[in-house]
C-alpha positions in Angstrom: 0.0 0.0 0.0 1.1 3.4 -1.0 1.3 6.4 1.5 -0.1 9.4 0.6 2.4 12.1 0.2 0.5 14.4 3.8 0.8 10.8 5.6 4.6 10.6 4.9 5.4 14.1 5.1 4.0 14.0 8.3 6.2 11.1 8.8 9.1 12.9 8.0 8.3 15.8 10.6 7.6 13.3 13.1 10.7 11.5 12.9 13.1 14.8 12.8 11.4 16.1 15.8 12.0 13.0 17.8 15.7 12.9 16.3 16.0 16.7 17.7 14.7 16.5 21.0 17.4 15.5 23.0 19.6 18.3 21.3 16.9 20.9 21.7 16.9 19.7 25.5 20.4 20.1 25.8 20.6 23.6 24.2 17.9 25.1 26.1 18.8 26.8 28.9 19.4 26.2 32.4 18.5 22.7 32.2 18.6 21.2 36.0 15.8 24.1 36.3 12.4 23.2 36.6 9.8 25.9 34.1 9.0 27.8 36.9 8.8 31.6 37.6 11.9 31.9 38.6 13.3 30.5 35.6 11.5 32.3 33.6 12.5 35.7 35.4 16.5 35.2 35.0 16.2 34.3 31.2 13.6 37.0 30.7 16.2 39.8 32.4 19.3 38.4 30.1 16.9 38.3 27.1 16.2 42.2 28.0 20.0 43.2 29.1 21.5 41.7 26.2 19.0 43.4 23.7 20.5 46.3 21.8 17.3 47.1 20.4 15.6 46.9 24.4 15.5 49.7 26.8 17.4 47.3 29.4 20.2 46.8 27.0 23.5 46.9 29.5 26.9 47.5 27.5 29.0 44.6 28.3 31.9 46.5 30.3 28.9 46.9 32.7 27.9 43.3 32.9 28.9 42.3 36.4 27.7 39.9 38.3 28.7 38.9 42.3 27.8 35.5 44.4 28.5 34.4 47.2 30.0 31.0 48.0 28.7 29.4 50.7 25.6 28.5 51.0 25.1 30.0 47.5 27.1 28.1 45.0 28.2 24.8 47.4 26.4 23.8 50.6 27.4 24.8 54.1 25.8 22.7 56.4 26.6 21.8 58.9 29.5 24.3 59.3 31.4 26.5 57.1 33.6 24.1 54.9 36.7 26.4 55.1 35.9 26.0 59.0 36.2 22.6 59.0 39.8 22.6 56.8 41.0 24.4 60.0 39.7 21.5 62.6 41.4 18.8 60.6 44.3 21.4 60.2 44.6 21.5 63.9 44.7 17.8 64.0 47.3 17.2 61.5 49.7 20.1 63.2 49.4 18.2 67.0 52.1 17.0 67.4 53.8 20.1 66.8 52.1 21.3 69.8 51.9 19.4 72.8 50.7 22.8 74.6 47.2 22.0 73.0 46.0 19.1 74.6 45.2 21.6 77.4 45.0 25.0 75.5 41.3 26.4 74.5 40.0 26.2 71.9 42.3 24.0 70.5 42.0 21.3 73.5 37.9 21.0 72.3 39.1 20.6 68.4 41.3 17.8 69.5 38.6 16.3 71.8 36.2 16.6 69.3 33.7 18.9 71.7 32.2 21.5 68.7 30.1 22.8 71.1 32.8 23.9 73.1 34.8 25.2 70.4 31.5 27.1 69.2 31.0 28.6 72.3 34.8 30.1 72.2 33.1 32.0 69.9 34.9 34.7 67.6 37.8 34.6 69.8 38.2 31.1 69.9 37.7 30.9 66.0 40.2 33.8 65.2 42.7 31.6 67.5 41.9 28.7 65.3 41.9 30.4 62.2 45.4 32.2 62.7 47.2 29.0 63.2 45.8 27.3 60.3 46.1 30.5 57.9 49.1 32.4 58.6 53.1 32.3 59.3 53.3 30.5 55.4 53.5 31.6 52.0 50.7 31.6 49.9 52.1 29.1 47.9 52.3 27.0 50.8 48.6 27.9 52.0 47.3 27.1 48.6 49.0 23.5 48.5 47.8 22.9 52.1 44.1 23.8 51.0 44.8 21.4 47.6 45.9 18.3 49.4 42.9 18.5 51.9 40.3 19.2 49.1 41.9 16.0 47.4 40.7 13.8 50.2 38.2 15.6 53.0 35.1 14.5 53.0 31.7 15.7 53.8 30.8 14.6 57.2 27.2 13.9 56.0 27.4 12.7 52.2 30.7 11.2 52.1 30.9 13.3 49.0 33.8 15.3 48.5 33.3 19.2 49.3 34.0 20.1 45.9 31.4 17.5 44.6 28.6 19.4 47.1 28.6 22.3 44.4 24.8 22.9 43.2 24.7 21.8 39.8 21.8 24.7 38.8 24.4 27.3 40.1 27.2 26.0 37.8 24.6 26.3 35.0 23.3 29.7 35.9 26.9 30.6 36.0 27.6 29.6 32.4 24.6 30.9 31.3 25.1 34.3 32.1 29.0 33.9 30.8 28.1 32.6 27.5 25.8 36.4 27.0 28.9 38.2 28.5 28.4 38.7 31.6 31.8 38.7 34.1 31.1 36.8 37.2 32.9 37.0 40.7 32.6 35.6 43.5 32.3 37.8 46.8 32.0 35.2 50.0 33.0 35.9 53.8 35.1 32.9 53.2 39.1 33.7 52.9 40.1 34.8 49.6 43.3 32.8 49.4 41.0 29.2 50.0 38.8 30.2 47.6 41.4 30.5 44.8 42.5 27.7 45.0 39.8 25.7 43.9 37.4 28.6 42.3 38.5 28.5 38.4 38.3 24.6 38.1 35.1 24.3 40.6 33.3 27.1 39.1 35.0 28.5 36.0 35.6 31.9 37.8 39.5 32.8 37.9 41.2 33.7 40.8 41.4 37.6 39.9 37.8 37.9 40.3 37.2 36.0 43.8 36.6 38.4 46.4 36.8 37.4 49.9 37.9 38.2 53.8 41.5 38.9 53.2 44.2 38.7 55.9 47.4 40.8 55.8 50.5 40.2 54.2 53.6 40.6 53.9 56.8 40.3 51.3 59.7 38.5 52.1 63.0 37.0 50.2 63.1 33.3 51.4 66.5 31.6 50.5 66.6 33.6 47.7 62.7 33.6 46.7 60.2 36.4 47.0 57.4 35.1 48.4 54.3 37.0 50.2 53.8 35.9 53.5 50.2 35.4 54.9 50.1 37.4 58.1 47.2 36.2 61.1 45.6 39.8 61.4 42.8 40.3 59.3 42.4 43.0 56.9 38.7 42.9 55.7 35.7 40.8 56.5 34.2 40.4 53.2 30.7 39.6 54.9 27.4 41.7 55.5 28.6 45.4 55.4 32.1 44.4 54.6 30.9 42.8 51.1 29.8 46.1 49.8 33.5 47.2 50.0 35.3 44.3 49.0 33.3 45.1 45.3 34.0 48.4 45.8 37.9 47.6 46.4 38.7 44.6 44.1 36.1 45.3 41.4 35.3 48.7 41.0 32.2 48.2 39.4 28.5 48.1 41.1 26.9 45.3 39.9 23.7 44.7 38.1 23.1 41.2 39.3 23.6 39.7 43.2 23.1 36.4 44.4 23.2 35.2 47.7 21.4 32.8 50.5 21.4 34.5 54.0 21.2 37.9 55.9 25.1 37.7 55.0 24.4 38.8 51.4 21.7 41.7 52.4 24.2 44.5 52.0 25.4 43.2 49.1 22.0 42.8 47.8 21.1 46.4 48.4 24.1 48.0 47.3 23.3 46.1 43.8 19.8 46.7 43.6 18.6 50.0 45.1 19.1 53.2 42.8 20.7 55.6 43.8 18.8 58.4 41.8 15.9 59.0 39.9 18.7 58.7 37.1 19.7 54.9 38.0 17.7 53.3 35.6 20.0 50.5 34.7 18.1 47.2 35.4 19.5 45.3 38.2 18.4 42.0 39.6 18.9 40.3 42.8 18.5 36.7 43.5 18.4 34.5 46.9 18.8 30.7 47.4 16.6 29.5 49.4 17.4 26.1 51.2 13.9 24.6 51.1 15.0 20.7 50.1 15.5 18.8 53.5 15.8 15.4 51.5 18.6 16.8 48.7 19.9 18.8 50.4 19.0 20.6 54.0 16.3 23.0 54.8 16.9 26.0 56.8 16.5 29.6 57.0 15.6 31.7 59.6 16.4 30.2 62.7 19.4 28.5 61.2 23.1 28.9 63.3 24.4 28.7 59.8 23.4 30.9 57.1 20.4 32.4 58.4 18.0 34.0 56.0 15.5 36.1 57.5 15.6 39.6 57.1 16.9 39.7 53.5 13.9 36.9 53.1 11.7 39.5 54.2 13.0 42.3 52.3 13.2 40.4 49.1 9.3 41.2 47.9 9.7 44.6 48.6 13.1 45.0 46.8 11.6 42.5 43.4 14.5 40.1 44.7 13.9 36.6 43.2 13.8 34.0 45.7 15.0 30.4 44.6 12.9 27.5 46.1 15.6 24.5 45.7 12.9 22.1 46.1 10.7 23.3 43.9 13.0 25.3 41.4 15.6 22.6 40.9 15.3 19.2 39.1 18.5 18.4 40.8 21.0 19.7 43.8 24.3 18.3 43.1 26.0 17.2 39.8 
């Protein structure tokens, strides 16, 4: 039996579609997003930015986007991950100091009391974090922070911390990249840990990593210059503090800021808010919202550990879009 020339035409189309799909899927963006508001919001503000012919066209020098880390772009639960390189720092430097065993806070690392250690509070930390940081090169530091990346774990997943990176993130990361946009990183996390891993991880080279920077100092060493990290801290690139770091490394204001907690508010604002009647430039802000108890954790306001709740409650007021990881994200981690 002969097919009519509609039925096999039709065929045809029917065929190449099916052919095309998984291409078409793969090309569209942001794929680990679900077709949600959200979604549609971000693509619908590049659409519009990257328009020469739209009213919201930004020239590409102005293009700049900041995130934060933690929290943001890899999880942080159940403490800081840079926090818990300097307990297992502690550990492996022991026996170089006996004086510990009965020293605070060190003597509740060793022990493995958290709560105590937590209770030091910024003291106690700033102790911690000024053996494990400083009195090396950077050099040093950065193949310190390498060889414990290489084989920490996550005390929860048993993933590695690098593998605990939110695969919608990375893919909102490239997306705005591949329509010019220049991304940095601005975290309270050190600057120095961060650049060590941030350009394979994320794609975002270690000239445009902003973080809490400690001072330094130049020295020749046997013949080598080398900067030496110092334990006194320079800036704290978190709440107020991010505002200037941006100010300081970038020298830009931003147009888009993404964050997760009351840590990013600042940060947030100084992005989003004009600061005339002649600031038109379109600007968007964006919060992750740890909603996903089963992929991830769930958390916000009452959390000890990137609390979200007045930046949460400033968000509809400001148009900040809020990211629902449950409901947002086909998947958490790649």
């Amino acid at each position: 039996m002969k097919l009519s020339i509609r039925f096999r035409a039709v065929w045809l189309v029917s065929a190449l579609c099916i052919l095309c799909a998984p291409q078409a899927l793969a090309d569209a963006p942001l794929p680990s997003w679900k077709d949600t508001a959200t979604k549609k919001a971000i693509v619908e503000f590049v659409a519009s930015a990257t328009n020469p012919d739209s009213d919201s066209f930004i020239p590409v020098p102005e293009r700049i986007v900041t995130t934060d880390n933690d929290g943001t772009l890899w999880a942080e639960q159940p403490v800081y991950f840079q926090f818990m390189f300097a307990l297992d720092r502690i550990k492996a430097m022991e026996q170089d100091h006996p004086e510990w065993k009965e020293t605070e806070p060190f003597k509740s690392v060793l022990s493995g009391d958290l709560k105590k250690v937590a209770a030091s509070g910024m003291e106690g930390v700033a102790k911690i974090v000024a053996e494990t940081h400083a009195n090396m090169t950077q050099e040093e530091f950065a193949a310190i922070v390498g060889d414990w990346l290489a084989t920490a774990k996550h005390p929860h997943t048993g993933k590695a911390y690098t593998d605990m990176v939110y695969q919608p993130m990375l893919e909102l990361l490239d997306y705005l990249r591949e329509h010019d946009f220049k991304v940095f990183i601005v975290s309270g996390g050190g600057i120095d840990f961060m650049r060590v891993f941030a350009e394979e991880v994320y794609g975002v080279p270690p000239e445009q990593v902003v973080g809490s920077t400690g001072e330094a100092s130049f020295a020749m060493r046997d013949g080598v210059p080398a900067v030496i990290k110092e334990p006194e801290l320079n800036l704290v690139d978190d709440k107020a503090g991010k505002p200037v770091g941006i100010s300081r490394h970038i020298g830009r204001r931003p147009v888009v800021a993404i964050g997760n907690s009351d840590g990013d508010l600042q940060m947030l604002q100084y992005t989003t808010i004009p600061r005339s009647e002649a600031d038109t430039t379109p600007r968007l802000g964006i919060i992750v919202r740890h909603t996903d108890a089963e992929r991830e954790y769930a958390y916000d306001r009452e959390s000890h550990i990137g609390q979200l709740k007045v930046a949460l409650d400033e968000a509809p007021r400001r148009g900040w879009l809020v990211v629902d990881m449950k409901n947002d994200w086909t998947q958490i981690y790649p």
